[in-house]
C-alpha positions as CSV (number, residue, x, y, z in Angstrom):
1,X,-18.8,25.4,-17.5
2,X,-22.5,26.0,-17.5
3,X,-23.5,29.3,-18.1
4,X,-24.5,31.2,-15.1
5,X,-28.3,31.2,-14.0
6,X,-29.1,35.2,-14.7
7,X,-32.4,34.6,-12.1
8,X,-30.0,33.4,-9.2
9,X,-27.5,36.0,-9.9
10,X,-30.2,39.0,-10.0
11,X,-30.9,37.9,-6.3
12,X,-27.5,38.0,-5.5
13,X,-27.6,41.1,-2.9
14,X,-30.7,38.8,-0.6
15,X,-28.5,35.8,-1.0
16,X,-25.7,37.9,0.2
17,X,-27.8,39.6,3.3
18,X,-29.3,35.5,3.8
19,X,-25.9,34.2,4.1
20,X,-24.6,37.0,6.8
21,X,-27.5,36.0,9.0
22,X,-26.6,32.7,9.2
23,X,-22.8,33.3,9.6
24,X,-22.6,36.5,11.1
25,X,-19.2,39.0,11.3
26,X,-16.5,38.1,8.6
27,X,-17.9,34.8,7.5
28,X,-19.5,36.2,4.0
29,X,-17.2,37.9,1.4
30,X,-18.6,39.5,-1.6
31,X,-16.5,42.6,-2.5
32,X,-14.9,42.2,-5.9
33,X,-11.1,42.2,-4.5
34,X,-11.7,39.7,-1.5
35,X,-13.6,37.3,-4.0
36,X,-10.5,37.1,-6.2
37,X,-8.2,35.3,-3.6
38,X,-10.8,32.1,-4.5
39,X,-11.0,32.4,-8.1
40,X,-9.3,29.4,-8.7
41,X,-7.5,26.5,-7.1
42,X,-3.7,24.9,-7.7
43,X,-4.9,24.5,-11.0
44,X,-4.7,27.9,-12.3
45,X,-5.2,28.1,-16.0
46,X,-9.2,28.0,-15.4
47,X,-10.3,31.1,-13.2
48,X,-13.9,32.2,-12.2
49,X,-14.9,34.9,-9.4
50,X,-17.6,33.4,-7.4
51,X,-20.9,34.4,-6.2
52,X,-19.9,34.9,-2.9
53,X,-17.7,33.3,-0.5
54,X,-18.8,32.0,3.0
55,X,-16.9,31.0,5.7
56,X,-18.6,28.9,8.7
57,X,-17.6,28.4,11.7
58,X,-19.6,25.3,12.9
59,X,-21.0,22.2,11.4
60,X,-24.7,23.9,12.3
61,X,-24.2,26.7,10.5
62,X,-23.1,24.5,7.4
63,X,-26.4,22.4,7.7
64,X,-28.3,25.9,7.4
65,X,-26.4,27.1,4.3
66,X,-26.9,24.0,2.1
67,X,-30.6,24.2,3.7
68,X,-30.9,27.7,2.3
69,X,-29.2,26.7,-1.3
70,X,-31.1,23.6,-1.7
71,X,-34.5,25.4,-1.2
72,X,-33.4,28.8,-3.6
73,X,-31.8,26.2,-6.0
74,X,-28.1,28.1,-5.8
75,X,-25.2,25.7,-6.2
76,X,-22.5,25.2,-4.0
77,X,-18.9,24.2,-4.7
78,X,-16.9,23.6,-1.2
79,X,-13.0,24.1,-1.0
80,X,-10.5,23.1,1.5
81,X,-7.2,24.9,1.5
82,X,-7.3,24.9,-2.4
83,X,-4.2,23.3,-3.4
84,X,-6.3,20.6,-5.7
85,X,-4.8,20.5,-8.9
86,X,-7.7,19.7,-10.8
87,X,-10.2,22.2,-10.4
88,X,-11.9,20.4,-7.7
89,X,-12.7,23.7,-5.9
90,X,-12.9,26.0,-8.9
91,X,-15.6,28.4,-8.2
92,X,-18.9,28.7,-10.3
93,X,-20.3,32.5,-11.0
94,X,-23.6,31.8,-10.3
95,X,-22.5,29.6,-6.9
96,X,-21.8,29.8,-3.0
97,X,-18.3,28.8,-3.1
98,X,-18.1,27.3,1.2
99,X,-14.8,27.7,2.4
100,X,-14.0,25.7,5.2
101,X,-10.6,27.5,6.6
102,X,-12.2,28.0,9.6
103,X,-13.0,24.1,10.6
104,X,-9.0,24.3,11.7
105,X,-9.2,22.3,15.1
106,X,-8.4,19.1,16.0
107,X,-10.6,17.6,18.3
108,X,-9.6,14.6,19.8
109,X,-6.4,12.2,20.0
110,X,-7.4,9.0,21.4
111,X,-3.9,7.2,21.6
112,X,-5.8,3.8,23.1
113,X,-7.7,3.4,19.6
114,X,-4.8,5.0,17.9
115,X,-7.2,7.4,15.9
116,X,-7.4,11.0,15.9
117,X,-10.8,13.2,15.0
118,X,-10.2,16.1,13.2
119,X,-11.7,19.2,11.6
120,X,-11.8,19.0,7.9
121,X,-9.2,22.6,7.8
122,X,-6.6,20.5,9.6
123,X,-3.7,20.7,7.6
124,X,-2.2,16.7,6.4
125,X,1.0,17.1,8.5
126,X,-1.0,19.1,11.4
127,X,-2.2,15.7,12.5
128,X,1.1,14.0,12.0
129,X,2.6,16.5,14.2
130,X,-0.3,16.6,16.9
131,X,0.7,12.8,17.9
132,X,4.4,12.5,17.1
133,X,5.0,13.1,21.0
134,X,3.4,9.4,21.4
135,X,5.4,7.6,18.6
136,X,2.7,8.5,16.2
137,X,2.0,9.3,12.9
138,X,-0.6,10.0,9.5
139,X,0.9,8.0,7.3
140,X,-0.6,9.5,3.8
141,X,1.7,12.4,2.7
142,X,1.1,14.2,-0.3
143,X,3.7,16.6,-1.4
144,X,2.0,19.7,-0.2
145,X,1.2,18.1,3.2
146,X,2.4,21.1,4.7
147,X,-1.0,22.9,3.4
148,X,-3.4,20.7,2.1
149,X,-6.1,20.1,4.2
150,X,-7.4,16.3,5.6
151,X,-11.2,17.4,4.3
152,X,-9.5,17.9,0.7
153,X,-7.5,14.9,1.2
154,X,-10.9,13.1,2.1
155,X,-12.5,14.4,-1.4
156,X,-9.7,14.0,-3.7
157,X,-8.4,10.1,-2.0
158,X,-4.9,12.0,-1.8
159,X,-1.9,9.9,-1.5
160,X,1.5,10.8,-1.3
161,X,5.1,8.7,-1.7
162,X,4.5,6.5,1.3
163,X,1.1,5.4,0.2
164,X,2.8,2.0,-1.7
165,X,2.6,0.3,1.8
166,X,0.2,2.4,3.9
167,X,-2.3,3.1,1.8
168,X,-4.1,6.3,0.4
169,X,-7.2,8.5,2.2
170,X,-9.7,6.1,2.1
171,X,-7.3,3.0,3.7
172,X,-6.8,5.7,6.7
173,X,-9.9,7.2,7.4
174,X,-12.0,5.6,9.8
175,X,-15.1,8.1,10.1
176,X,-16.7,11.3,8.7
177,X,-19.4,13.6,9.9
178,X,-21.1,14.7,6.5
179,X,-23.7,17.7,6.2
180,X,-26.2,16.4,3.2
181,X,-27.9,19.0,0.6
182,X,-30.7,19.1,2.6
183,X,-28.9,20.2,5.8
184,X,-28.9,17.2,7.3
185,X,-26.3,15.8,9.7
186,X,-24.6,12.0,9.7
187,X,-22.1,10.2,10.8
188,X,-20.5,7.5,8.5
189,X,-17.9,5.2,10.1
190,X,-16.1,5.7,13.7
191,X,-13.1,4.6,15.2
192,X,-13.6,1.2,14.3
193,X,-12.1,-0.5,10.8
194,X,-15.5,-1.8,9.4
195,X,-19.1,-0.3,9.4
196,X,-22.1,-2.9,8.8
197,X,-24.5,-2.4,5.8
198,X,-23.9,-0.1,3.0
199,X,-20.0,1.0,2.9
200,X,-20.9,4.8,2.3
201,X,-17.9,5.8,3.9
202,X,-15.8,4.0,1.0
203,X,-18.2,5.9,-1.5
204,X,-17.6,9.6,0.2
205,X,-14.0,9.4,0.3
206,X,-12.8,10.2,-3.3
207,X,-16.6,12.3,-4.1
208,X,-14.9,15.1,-5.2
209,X,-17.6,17.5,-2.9
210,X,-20.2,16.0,-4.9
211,X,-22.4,14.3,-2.3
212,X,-22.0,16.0,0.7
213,X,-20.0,18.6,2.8
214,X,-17.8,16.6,5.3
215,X,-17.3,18.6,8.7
216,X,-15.7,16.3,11.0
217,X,-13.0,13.7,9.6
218,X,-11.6,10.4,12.1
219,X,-8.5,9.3,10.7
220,X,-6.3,5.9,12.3
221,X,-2.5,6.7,13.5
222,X,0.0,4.1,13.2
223,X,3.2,3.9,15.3
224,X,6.2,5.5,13.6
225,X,8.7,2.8,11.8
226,X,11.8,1.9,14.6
227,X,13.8,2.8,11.5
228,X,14.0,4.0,8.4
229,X,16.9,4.4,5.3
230,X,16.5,5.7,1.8
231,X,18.3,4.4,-0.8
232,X,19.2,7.2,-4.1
233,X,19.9,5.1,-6.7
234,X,20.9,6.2,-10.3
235,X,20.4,4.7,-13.4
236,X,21.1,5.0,-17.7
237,X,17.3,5.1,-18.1
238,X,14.3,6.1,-16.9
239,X,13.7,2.0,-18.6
240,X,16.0,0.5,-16.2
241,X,14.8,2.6,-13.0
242,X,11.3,1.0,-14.2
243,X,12.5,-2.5,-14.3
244,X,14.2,-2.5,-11.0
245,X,10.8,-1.1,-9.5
246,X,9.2,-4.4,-10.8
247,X,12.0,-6.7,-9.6
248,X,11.7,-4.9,-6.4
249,X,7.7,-5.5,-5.7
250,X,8.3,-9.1,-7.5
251,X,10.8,-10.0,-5.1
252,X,8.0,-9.6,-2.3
253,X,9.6,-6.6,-0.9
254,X,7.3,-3.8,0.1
255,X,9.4,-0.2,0.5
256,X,7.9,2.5,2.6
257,X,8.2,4.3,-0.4
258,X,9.5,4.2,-4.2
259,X,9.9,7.1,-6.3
260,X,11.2,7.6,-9.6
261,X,12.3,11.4,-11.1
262,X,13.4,12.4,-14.6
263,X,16.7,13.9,-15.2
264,X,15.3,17.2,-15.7
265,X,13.3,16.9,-12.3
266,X,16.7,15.7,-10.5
267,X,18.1,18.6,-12.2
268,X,15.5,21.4,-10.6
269,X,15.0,19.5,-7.7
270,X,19.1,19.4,-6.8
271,X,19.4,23.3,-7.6
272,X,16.6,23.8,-5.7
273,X,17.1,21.8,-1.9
274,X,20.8,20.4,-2.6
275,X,19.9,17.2,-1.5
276,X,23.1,15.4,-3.0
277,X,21.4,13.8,-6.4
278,X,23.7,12.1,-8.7
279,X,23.4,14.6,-12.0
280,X,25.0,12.1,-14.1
281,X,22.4,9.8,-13.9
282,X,19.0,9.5,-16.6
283,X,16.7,8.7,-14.3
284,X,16.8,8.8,-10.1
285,X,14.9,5.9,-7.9
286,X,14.7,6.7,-4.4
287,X,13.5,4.0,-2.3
288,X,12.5,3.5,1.5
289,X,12.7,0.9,3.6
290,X,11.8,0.7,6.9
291,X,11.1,-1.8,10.0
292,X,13.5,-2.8,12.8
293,X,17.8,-2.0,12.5
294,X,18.5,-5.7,11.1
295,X,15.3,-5.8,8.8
296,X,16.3,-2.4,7.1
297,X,19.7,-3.8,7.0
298,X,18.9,-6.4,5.1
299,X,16.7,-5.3,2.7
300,X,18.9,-2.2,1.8
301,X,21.5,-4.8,0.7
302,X,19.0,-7.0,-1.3
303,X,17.8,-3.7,-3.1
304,X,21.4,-2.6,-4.0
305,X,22.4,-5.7,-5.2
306,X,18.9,-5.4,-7.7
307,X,20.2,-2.1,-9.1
308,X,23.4,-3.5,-9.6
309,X,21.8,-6.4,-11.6
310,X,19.9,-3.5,-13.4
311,X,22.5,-1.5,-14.3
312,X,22.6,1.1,-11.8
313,X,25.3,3.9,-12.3
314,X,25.3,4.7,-8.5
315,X,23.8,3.5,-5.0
316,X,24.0,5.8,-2.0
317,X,21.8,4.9,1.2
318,X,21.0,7.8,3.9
319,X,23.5,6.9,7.3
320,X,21.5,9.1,9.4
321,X,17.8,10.7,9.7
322,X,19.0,13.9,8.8
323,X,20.3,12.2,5.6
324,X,16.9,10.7,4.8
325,X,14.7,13.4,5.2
326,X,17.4,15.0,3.1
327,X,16.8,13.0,0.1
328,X,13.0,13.0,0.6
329,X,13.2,17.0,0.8
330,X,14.5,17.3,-2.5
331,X,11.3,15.0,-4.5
332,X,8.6,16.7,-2.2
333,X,10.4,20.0,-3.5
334,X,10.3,18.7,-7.3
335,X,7.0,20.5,-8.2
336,X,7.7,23.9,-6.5
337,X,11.9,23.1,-7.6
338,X,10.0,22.9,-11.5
339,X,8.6,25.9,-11.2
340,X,11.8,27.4,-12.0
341,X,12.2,25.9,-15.5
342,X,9.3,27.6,-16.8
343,X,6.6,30.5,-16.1
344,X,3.9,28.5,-16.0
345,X,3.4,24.2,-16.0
346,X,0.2,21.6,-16.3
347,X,0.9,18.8,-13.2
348,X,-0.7,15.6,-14.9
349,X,-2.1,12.4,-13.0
350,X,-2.7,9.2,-14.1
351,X,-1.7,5.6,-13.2
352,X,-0.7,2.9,-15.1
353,X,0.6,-0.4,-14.3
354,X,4.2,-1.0,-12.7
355,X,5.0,-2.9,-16.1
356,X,4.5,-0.1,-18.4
357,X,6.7,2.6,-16.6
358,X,9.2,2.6,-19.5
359,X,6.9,1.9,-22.6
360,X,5.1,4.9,-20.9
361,X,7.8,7.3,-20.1
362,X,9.5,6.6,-23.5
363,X,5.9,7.6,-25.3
364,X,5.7,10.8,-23.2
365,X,9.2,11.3,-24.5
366,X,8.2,11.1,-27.9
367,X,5.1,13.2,-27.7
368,X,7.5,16.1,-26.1
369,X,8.7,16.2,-30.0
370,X,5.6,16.3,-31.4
371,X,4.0,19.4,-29.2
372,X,7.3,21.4,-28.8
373,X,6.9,21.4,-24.8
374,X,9.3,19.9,-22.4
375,X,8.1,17.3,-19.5
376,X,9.6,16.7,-16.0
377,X,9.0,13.5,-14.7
378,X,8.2,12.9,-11.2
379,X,5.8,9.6,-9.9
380,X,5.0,7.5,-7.3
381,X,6.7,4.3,-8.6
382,X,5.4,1.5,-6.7
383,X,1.7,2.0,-7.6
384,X,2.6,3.6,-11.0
385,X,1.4,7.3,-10.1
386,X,2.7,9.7,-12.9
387,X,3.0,13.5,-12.6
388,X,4.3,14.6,-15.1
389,X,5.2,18.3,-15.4
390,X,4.3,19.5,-19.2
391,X,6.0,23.0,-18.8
392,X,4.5,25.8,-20.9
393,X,4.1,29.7,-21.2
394,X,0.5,31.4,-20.8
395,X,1.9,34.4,-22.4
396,X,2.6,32.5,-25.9
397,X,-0.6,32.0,-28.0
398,X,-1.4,28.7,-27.8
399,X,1.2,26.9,-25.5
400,X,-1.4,26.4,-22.7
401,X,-3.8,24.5,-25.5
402,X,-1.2,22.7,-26.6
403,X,-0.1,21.7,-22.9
404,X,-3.6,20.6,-22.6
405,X,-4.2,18.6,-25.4
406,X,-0.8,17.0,-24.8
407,X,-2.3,16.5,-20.9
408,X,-4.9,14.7,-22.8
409,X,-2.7,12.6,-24.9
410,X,-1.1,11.1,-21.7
411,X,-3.9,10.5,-20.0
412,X,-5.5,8.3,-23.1
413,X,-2.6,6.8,-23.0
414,X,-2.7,5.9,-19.5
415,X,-6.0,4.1,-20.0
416,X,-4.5,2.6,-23.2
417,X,-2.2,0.3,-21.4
418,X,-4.7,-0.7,-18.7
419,X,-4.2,2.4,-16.4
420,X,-6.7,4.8,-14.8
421,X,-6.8,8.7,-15.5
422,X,-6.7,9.6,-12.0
423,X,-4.4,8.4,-8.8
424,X,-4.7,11.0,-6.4
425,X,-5.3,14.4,-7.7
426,X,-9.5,13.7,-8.8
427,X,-11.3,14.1,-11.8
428,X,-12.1,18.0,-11.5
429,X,-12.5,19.9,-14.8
430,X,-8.8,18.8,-15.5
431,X,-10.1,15.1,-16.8
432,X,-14.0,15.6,-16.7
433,X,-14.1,15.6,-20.3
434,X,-11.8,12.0,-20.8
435,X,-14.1,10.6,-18.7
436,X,-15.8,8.6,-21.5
437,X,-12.3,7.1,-22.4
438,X,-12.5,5.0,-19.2
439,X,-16.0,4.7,-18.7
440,X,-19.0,3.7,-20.8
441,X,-22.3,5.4,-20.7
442,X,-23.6,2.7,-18.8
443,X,-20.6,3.0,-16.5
444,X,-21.5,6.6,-16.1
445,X,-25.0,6.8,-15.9
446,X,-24.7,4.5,-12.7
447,X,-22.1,7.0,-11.1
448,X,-24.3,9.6,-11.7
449,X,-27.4,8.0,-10.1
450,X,-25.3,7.7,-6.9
451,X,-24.7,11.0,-7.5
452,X,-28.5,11.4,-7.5
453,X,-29.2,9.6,-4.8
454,X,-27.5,12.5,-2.8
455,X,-27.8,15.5,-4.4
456,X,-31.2,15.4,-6.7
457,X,-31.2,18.5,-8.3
458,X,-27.2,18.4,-8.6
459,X,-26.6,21.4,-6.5
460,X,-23.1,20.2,-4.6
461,X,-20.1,21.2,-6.8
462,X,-22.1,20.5,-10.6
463,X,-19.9,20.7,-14.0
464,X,-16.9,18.8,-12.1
465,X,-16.4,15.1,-12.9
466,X,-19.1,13.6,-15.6
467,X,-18.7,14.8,-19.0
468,X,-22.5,15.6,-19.1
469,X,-25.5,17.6,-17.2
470,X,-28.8,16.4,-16.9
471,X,-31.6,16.2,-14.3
472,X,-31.9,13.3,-11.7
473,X,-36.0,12.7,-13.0
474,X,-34.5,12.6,-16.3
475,X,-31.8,10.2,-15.8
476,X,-34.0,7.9,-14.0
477,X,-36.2,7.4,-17.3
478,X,-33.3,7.2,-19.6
479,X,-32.0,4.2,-21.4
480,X,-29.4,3.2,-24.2
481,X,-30.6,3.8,-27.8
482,X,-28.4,2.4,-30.5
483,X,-26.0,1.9,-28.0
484,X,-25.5,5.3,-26.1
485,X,-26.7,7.2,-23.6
486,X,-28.0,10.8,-25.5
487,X,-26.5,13.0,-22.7
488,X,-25.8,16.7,-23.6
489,X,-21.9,17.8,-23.7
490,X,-20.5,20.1,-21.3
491,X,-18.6,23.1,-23.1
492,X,-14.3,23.2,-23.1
493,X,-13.4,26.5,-20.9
């Protein structure tokens, strides 16, 4: 990262006294040991103590404290519940890292327009669980639903194993309330699907915290499936799981959700939640099909009779709810159930095409070899979302550089075959510095003119995302010279 700005940090103690006047009581913390508990975010390996921490209450006292930064030229990095894996929300040393904990309400549940208007602190499955009483439901679900916030969701474009058929963030968010850098106060979106002019929703969701604080998030609710059944099915190979996946989605059939695990991610996940995996099996598919009894029905026996065809060593389908959320409970445990393997390990995520699922998986396999590190393999398999789990120990010299470089690998790799580095976890630190392995530098330069556009003197959450710093005035004047953009590099941690 940057190094810190000595000038802001020698006014650190008025900064501190400025911040308490705006959010009075317990909103500011600056002692050394409360500081520490944000020093980092779900990614872990890259820790820095911030500035200070403050914790509004209300989306005026937001509008004051980027007013104040914006006119002392402090940077701000906001954070949600901090479970980005990343480094979304990694703190800066010379920053105001805004927590927004305490924006934990949910404000309205309008059943009529099947939306519901939410504070960005509202955990994921908090609104899910405010409107089940009316047949409702959010349908995005990322893993750690249970904690992750709907404002982190908004920045990051979280997904989750259901997001094949409904959609990620931005399909399911109708509406944001956004504080600017200079304190200002708008509303993009509402309850209703489409805005006119400019789709600035569409360019917010996803941002990373890089154009604005959002304070206020409308999301849509759809009615719950009349039924649902999940289907564990086993195969040889993680090859074979692959190619059933594409029969599957060439077949026309749409599943709820479709996920593919690893052997040694069936293997943690099992001993972890006892879900009833098949251990023989190479690779696991689970896939979900809902709609009414005789739909389900009938598409549970049209996908058993495709693993069949693809060589599938076992086919179980859940006979009861209990039974489903059974064998969902076990993949939404794989990266806690992983943990166990190994003291420390690097969560990847990148996408690549349905088609390349086994030339992918059987390259990843090959690089384990070559860096001496075991993977688990965990993805969303209908829209080709790997995670895979490079496990590692921070105590040996070296294993977390080689983890990373072998992050790295996959993630060129990913692009190599037509995929994208990210799916739902965002660019961060984690992948700012691949950036150029997907993007040109006349790709980026435009991406960081919108970024201009609403932060000029790149206050909001700088270092995270583009592989370079420079000023907005600067940018504007800049063009290609032999064929690239002369931007200077951001240091490795």
């Amino acid at each position: 990262m940057p190094k810190p700005d000595q000038a802001v940090l020698s006014r650190r103690a008025d900064i501190v006294e400025a911040l308490k006047g705006i959010v009075p009581g317990d909103g500011v913390i600056d002692s050394d040991i409360e500081r520490r508990g944000f020093e980092c975010d779900a990614l872990t390996a890259y820790r820095q103590l911030p500035m200070v921490v403050v914790l509004p209450q209300t989306t005026a006292q937001v509008a004051k404290i980027l007013r104040y930064c914006k006119d002392n030229n402090i940077k701000v990095v906001p954070r949600g519940a901090g479970t980005s894996l990343s480094g979304g929300a990694l703190p800066l040393a010379d920053g105001v890292l805004l927590g927004l904990g305490k924006f934990n309400r949910i404000l309205e549940i309008d059943v009529a327009n099947r939306c519901v208007v939410a504070q960005p602190g509202v955990t994921n499955l908090g609104i899910t669980q405010a409107v089940q009483w009316e047949g409702l439901y959010y349908a995005p679900d990322p893993s750690s639903q249970i904690a992750c916030t709907i404002g982190g969701n908004v920045a990051e474009n979280s997904g989750g194993v259901h997001c094949l058929k409904y959609g990620l963030t931005t399909n399911n968010v109708l509406g944001v309330e956004l504080v600017t850098v200079n304190g200002d106060i708008v509303r993009l979106g509402g309850k209703h699907f489409d805005a006119g002019a400019y789709d600035l929703l569409g360019v917010i969701v996803g941002s990373e915290g890089l154009l604005g604080v959002v304070t206020e998030v409308t999301v849509r609710v759809l009615p719950a499936p009349a039924g649902a059944r999940a289907l564990l099915i086993g195969f040889p190979s993680v090859e074979s799981a692959g190619a059933c996946v594409a029969a599957v989605i060439g077949a026309g059939i749409i599943p709820g959700g479709m996920e593919i695990m690893d052997k040694l991610a069936i293997e943690a996940a099992e001993a972890f939640v006892h879900a009833g995996y098949p251990m023989n099996a190479e690779a696991l598919l689970i896939v979900e099909l809902d709609g009414c009894a005789v739909e389900v029905d009938q598409l549970v026996s049209a996908v058993e009779a495709m693993a069949t065809s693809h060589g599938a060593t076992s086919c179980r389908a859940s006979q009861s709810e209990e039974e489903r959320l059974l064998f969902w409970a076990g993949r939404k445990a794989a990266f806690p159930a992983v943990g166990r393997l190994a003291p420390d390990y690097y969560c990847m995520d990148g996408t690549i095409p349905r088609k390349e699922i086994g030339r992918v998986l059987t390259c990843i396999k090959q690089m384990e070899a070559r860096y001496g590190l075991q993977v688990a393999n965990v993805f969303h398999a209908g829209d080709g979302n790997l995670h895979p789990l490079i496990l590692y120990d921070a105590n040996k010299p070296g294993e977390l550089e080689r983890a990373e470089a072998f992050g790295d690998d996959i993630l060129r790799l990913c692009v190599e075959v037509g995929g994208v580095l990210t799916g739902e976890h965002g660019v961060g630190v984690e992948k700012r510095d691949l950036m150029g392995t997907m993007f040109n530098d006349s790709d980026l330069r435009q991406q960081l003119l919108l970024k201009c556009a609403f932060d000029p003197e790149s206050l909001l959450n700088p270092g995270k995302v583009f592989p370079q710093l420079c000023r907005c005035a600067e940018l504007g004047r800049m063009h290609v010279q032999g064929g690239k953009l002369r931007f200077p590099s951001l240091p490795r941690f």
